[in-house]
C-alpha angles and dihedrals in degrees: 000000000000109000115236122249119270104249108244098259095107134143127183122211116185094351087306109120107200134174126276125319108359137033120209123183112242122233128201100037092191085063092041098049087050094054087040089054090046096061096037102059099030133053116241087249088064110068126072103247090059104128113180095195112029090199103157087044086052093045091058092053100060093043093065088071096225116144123235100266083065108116110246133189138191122205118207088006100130096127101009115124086225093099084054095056097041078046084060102034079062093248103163102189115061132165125184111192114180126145088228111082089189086067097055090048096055092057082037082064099041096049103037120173080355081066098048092096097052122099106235104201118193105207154121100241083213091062101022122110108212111231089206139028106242133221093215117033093191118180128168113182112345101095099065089055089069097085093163120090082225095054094046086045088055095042088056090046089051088050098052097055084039099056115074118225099286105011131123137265121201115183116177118189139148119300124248086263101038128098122325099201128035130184095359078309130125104230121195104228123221153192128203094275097050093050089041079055089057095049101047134200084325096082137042128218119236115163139359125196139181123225128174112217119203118216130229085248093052105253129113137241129197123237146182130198130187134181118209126179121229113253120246 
């Protein structure tokens, strides 16, 4: 698959060219050049996490009450279609964060002007320092991927800079029951509680829900969300 242009809005620091707004500096180079692989040589319709419509996403979002001037951002949603649907739900305040560039271009290119106010952030989330604190923490997917007790212990970390005092946190991963292994990757599966166990008394836990994805090749994989609030 050729990988769309970066759009022009770049900025370098320290020889480091990076997307839109902001520019982070990315950790763990091994993680990043096999997500970068994966979206270099595969359209986003290819791999078996594609969702064209990312209803239930979109669901918790909405049922965490928030306006759309909150600020909302998406980790590991570089390609996702998620940005699309919170565009058109009139969301103003976007941010994609994904350590494949290749994958933020590829919704760069999809959206086009539509994706000029979304801040398009180039980083690893176990090694990222969130310049601001966020309404709406949403991750589908990324979190099982840390199957280290130090990167879970920096994600949480993360988090807990990157949720504001009384925002929301939505982490989707695979069930209990669901795949043990993604993208050539081992994954640690996870219900609410193990993933309550990771956060911390920093976060609350609301809600948990099932939801079976079907993949692009037919099959189906086995997920859990659950919402939790940041703690005051």
């Amino acid at each position: 698959m050729p990988v769309p242009a970066i759009t022009p809005a770049l900025v370098e620091i320290a020889g480091f060219a990076g997307i839109g707004r902001k520019v982070l500096a990315v950790n763990g180079v091994d993680r990043q050049s096999h997500w970068e692989n994966v979206y270099r040589t595969k359209s986003d319709r290819e791999v078996s996490w594609f969702e064209e419509s990312p209803a239930l996403s979109l669901d918790l979002i909405r049922a965490t009450g928030v306006d759309h001037k909150a600020a909302l951002i998406d980790i590991g949603g570089g390609a996702s279609r998620l940005v699309d649907v919170l565009l058109d739900d009139g969301f103003e305040d976007i941010s994609v964060l994904d350590l494949s560039e290749a994958a933020l271009a590829t919704s760069q290119a999809r959206l086009g002007v539509r994706g000029a106010t979304v801040d398009w952030l180039l980083a690893d989330v176990t090694s990222w320092q969130p310049p601001r604190a966020y309404d709406v923490w949403h991750d589908r997917a990324v979190f099982h991927f840390l199957t280290s007790q130090e990167d879970r212990a920096a994600y949480a970390a993360c988090a807990s800079k990157g949720v504001r005092a009384g925002g929301h946190l939505i982490i989707g991963t695979f069930a209990l029951d669901g795949p043990e292994r993604c993208s050539g990757l081992p994954v640690m599966r996870h219900d609410a509680a193990s993933i309550g166990a990771v956060l911390g008394s920093a976060f609350t836990q609301v809600e948990s829900r099932r939801h079976d994805h079907r993949t692009p090749a037919g099959s189906t994989q086995r997920f859990q969300f659950s919402r939790f609030t940041r703690n005051k």
